[in-house]
Every structure is written in C-alpha cells, then in structure tokens.
Biopython code that builds the backbone (N, CA, C, O; Angstrom):
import numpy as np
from Bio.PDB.StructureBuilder import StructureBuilder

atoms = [
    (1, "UNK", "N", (-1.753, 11.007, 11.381)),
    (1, "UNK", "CA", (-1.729, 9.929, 10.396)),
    (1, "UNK", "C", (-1.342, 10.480, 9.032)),
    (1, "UNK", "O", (-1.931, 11.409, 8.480)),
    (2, "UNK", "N", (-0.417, 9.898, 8.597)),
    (2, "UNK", "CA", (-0.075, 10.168, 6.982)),
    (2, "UNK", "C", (-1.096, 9.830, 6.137)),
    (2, "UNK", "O", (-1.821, 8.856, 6.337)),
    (3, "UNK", "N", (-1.207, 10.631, 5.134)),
    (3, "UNK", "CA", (-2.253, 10.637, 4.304)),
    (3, "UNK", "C", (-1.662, 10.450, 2.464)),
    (3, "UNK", "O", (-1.544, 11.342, 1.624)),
    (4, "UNK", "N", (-1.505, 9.591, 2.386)),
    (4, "UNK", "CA", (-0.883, 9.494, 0.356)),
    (4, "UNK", "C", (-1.329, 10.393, -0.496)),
    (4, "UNK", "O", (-0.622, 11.091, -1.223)),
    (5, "UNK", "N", (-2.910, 10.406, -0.408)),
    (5, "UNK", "CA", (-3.434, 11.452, -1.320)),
    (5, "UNK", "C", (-5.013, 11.687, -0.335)),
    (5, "UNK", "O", (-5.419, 11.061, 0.644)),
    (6, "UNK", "N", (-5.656, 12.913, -1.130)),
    (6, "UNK", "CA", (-6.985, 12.659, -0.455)),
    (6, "UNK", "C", (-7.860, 12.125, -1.504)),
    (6, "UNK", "O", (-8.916, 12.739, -1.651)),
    (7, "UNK", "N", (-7.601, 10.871, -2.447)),
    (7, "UNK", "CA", (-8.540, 10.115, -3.288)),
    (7, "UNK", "C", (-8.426, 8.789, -2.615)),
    (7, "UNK", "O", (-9.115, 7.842, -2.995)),
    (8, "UNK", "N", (-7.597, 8.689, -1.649)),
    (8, "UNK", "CA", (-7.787, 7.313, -0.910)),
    (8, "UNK", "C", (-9.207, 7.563, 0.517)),
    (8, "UNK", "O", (-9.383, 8.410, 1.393)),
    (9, "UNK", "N", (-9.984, 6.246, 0.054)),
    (9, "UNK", "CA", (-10.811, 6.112, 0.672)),
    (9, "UNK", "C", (-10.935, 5.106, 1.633)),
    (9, "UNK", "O", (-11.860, 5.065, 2.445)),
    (10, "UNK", "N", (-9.998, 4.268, 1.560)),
    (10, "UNK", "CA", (-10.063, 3.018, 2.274)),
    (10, "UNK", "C", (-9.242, 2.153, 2.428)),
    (10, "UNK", "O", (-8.991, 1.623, 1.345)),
    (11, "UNK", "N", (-8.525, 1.613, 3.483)),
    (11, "UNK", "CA", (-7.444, 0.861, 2.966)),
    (11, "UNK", "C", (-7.500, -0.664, 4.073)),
    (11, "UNK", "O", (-7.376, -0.661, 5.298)),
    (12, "UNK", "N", (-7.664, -1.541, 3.415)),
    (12, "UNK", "CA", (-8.158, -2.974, 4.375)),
    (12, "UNK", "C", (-6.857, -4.058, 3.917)),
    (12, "UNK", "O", (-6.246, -4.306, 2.878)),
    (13, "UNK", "N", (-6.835, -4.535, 5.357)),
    (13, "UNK", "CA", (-5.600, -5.354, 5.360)),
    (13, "UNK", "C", (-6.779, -6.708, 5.097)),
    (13, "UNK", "O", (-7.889, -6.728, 5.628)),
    (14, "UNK", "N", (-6.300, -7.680, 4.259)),
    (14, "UNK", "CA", (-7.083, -9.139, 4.025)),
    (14, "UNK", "C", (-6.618, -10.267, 4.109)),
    (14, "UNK", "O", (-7.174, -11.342, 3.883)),
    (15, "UNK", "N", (-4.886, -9.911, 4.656)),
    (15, "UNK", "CA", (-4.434, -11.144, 4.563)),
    (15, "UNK", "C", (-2.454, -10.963, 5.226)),
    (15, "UNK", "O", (-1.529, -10.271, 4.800)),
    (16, "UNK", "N", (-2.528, -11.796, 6.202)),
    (16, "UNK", "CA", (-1.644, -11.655, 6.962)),
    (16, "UNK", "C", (-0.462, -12.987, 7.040)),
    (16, "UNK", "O", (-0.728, -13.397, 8.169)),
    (17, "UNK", "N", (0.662, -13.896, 6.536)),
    (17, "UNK", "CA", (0.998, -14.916, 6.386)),
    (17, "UNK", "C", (2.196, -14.777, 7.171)),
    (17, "UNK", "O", (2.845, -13.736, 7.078)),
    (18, "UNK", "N", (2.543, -15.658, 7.894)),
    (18, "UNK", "CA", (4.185, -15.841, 8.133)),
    (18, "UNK", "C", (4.049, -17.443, 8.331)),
    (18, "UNK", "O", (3.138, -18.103, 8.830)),
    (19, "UNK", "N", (5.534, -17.909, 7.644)),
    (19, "UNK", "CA", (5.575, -18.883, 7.245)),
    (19, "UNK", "C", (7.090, -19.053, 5.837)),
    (19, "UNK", "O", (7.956, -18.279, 5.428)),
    (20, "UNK", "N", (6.670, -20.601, 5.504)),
    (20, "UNK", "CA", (7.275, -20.868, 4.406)),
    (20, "UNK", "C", (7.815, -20.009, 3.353)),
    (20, "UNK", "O", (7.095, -19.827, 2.372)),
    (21, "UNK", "N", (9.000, -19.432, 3.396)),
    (21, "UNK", "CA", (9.880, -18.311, 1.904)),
    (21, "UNK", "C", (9.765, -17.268, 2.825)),
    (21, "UNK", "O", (10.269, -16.307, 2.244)),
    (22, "UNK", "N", (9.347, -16.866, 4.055)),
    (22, "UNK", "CA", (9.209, -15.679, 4.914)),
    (22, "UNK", "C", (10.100, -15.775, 6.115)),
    (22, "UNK", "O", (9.966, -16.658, 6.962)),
    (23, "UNK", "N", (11.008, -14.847, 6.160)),
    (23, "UNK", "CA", (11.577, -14.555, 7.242)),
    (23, "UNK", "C", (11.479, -14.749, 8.354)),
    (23, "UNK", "O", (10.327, -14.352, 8.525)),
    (24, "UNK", "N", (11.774, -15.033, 9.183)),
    (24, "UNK", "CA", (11.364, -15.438, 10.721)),
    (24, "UNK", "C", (10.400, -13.935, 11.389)),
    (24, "UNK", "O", (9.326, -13.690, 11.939)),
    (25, "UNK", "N", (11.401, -13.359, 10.984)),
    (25, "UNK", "CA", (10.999, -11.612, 11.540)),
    (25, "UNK", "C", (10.081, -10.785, 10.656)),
    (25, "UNK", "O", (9.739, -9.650, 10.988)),
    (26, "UNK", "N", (9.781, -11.223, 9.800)),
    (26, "UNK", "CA", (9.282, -10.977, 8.526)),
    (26, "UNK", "C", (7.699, -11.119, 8.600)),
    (26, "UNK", "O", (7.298, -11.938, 9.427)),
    (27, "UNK", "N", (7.024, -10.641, 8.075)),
    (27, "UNK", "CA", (5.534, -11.225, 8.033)),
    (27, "UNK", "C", (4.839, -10.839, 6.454)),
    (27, "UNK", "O", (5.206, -9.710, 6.128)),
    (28, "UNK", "N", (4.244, -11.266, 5.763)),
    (28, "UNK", "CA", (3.737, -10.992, 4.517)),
    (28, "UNK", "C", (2.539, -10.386, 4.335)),
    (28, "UNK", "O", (1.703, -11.283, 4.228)),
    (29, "UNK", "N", (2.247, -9.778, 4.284)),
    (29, "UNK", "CA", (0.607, -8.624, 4.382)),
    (29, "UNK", "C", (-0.072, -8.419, 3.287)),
    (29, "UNK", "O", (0.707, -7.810, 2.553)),
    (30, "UNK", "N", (-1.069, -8.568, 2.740)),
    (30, "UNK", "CA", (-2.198, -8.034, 1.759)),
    (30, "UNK", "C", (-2.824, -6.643, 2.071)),
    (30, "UNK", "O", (-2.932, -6.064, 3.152)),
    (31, "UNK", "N", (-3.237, -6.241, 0.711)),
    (31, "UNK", "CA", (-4.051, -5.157, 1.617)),
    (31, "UNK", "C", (-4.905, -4.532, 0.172)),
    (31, "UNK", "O", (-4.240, -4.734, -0.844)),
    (32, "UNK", "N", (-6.017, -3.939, -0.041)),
    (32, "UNK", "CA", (-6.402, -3.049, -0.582)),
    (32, "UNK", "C", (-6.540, -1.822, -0.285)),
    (32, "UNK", "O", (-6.703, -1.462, 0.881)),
    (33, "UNK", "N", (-6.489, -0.908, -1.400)),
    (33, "UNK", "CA", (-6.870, 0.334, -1.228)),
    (33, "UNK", "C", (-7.731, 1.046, -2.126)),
    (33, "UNK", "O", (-7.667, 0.802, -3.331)),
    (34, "UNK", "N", (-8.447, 1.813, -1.719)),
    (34, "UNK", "CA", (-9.710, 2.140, -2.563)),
    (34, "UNK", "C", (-9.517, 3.769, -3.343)),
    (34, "UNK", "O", (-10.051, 4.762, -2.848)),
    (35, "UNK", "N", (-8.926, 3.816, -4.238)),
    (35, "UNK", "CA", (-8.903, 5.470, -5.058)),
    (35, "UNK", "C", (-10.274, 5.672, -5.175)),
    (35, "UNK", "O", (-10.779, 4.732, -5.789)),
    (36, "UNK", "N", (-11.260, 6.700, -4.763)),
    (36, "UNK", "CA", (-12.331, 7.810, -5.300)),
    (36, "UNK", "C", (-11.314, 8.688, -6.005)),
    (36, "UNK", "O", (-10.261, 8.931, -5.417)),
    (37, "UNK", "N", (-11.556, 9.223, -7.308)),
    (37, "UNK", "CA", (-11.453, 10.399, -7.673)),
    (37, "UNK", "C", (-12.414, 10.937, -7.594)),
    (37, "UNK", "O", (-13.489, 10.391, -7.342)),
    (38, "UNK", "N", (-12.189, 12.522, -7.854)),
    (38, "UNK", "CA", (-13.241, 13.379, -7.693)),
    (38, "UNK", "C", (-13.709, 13.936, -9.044)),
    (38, "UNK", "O", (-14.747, 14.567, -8.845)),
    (39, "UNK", "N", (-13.428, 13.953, -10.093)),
    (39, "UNK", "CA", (-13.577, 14.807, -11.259)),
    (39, "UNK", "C", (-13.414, 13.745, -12.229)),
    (39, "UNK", "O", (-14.389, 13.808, -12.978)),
    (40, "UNK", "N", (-12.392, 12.484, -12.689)),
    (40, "UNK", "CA", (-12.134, 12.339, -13.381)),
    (40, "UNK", "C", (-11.386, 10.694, -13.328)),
    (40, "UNK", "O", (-10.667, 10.378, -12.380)),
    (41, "UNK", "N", (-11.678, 9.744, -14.476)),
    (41, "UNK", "CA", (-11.028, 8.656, -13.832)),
    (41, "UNK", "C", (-9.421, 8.771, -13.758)),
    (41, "UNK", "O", (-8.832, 9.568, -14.488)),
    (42, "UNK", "N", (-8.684, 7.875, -12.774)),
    (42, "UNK", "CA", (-6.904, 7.677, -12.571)),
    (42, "UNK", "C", (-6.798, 7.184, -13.543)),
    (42, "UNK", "O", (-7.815, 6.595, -13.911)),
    (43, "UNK", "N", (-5.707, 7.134, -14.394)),
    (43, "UNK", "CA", (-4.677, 6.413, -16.066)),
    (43, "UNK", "C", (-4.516, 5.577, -14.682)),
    (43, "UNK", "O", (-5.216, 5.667, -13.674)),
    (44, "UNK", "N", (-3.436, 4.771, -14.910)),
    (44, "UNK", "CA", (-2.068, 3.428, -14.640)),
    (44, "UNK", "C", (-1.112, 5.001, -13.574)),
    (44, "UNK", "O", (-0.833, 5.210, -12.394)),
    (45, "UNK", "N", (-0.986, 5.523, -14.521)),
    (45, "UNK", "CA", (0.600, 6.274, -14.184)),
    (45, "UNK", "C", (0.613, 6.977, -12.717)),
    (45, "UNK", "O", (1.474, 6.918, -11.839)),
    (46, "UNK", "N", (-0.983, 7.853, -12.758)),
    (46, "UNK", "CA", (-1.441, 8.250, -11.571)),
    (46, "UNK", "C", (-1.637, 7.170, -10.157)),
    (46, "UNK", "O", (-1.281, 7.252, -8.981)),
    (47, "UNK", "N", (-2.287, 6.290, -10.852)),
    (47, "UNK", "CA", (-2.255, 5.128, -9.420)),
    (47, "UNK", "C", (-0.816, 4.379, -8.924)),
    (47, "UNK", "O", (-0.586, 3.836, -7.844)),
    (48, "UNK", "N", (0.065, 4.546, -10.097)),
    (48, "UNK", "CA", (1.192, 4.249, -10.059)),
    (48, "UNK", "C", (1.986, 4.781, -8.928)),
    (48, "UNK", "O", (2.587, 4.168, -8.045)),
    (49, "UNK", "N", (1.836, 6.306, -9.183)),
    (49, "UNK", "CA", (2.154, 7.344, -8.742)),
    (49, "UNK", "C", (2.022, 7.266, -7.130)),
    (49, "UNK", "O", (2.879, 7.380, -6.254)),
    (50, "UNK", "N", (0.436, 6.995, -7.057)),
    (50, "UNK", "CA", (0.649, 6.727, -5.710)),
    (50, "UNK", "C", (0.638, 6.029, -4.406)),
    (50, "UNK", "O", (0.720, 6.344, -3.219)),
    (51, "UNK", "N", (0.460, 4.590, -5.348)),
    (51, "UNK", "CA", (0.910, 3.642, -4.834)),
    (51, "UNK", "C", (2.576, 3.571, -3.836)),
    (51, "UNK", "O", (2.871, 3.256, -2.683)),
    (52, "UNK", "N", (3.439, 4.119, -5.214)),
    (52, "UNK", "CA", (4.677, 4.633, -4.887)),
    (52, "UNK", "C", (4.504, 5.365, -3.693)),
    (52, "UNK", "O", (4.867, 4.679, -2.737)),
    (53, "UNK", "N", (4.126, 6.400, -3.385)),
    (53, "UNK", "CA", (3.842, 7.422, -2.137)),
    (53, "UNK", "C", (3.426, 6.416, -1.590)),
    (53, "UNK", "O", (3.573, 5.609, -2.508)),
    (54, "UNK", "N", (2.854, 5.643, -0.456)),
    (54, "UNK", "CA", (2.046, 5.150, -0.064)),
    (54, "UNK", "C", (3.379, 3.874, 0.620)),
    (54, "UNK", "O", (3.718, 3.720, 1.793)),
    (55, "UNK", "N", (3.787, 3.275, -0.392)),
    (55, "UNK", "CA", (5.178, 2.386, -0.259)),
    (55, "UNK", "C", (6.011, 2.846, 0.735)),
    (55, "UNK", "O", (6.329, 2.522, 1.879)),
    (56, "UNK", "N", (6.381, 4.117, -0.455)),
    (56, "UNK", "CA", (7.367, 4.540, 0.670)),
    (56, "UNK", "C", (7.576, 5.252, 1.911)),
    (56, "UNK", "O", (8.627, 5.398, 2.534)),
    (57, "UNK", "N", (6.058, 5.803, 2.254)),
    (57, "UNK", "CA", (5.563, 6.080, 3.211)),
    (57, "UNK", "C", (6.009, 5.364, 4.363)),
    (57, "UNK", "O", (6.754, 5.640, 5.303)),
    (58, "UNK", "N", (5.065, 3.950, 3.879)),
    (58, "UNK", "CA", (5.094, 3.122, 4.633)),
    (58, "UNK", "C", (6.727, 2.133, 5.252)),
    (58, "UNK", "O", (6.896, 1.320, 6.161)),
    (59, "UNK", "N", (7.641, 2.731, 4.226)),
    (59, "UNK", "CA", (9.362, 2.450, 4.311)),
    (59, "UNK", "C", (9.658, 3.203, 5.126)),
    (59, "UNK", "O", (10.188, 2.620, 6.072)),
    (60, "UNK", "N", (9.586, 4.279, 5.261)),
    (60, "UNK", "CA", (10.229, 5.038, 6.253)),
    (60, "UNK", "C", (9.337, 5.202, 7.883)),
    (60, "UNK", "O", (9.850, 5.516, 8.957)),
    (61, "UNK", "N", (7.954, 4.890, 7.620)),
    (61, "UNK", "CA", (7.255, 4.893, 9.087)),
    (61, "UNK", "C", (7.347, 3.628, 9.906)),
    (61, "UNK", "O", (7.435, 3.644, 11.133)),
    (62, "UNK", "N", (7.316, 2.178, 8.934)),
    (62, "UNK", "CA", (7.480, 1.149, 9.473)),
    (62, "UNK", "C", (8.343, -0.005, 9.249)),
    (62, "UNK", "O", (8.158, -1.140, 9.690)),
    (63, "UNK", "N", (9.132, 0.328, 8.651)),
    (63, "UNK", "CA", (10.373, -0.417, 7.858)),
    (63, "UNK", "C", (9.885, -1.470, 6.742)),
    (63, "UNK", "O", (10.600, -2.410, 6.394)),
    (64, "UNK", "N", (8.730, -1.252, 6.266)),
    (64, "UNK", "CA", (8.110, -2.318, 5.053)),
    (64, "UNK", "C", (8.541, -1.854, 4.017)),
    (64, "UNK", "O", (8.716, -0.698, 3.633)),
    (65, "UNK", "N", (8.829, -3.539, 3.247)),
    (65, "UNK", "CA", (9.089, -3.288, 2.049)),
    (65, "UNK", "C", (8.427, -4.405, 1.050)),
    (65, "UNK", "O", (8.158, -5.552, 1.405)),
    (66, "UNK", "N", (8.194, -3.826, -0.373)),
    (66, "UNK", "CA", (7.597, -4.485, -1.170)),
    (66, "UNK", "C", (8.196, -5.481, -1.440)),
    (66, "UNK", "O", (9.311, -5.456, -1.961)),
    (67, "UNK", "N", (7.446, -6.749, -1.076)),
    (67, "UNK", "CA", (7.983, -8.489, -1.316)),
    (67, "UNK", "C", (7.880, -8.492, -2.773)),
    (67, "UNK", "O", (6.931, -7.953, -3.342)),
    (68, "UNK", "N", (9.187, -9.306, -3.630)),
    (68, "UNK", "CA", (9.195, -9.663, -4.984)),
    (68, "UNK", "C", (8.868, -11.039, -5.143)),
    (68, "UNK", "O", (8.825, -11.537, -6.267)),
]
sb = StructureBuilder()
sb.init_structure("model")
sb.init_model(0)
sb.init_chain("A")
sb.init_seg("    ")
for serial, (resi, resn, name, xyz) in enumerate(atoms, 1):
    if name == "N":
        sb.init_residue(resn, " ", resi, " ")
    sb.init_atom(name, np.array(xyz, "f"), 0.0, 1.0, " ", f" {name:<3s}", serial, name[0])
structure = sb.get_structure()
C-alpha cells in the first residue's frame, strides 16, 4: 500500500455519488483524511504539499482525478 506521508492517520471515504453533471463511467467520491503531526503543527503549504502527493498517487494507481 502506498503511503503519502507517515502523518496520515486515517483516511474515510463519506460519500459516494453518480448521477446528474457525472459521467456515466465516472463516479464522484468524498473522503477525509486525518494529518497527526508529530512535533509541530502543518502551515497550508505543507498540507498542500501533500494532499498533492496523495492526488497524484492516486492518478497514477487508479486513474482519479480531481473534479472542478
């Protein structure tokens, strides 16, 4: 299993839609994820950071991409 960082603690899918503005093949997904740091709180830039990782992770393992 790919791992983004080791400050992720949790990651829960909450919400699953297909339908209306969605692709036939397409499905729309929610999800949280839970940063622990260990030492110190994340800025924006850091969660930014790896959110990004995490994206594109998920682009190249399962062909998802971030809905605008």
């Amino acid at each position: 299993m790919y791992q983004a960082s080791p400050f992720v603690k949790d990651v829960t899918l909450f919400d699953v839609y297909e339908g209306k503005q969605i692709l036939s093949n397409k499905k729309s997904m929610a999800f949280t994820v839970l940063f622990t740091p260990k030492d110190e709180a994340f800025g924006a830039d850091t969660v930014d950071g790896y959110v990004k990782k995490i994206l594109k992770q998920l682009n190249k393992t399962y062909g998802i991409e971030l809905r605008s």
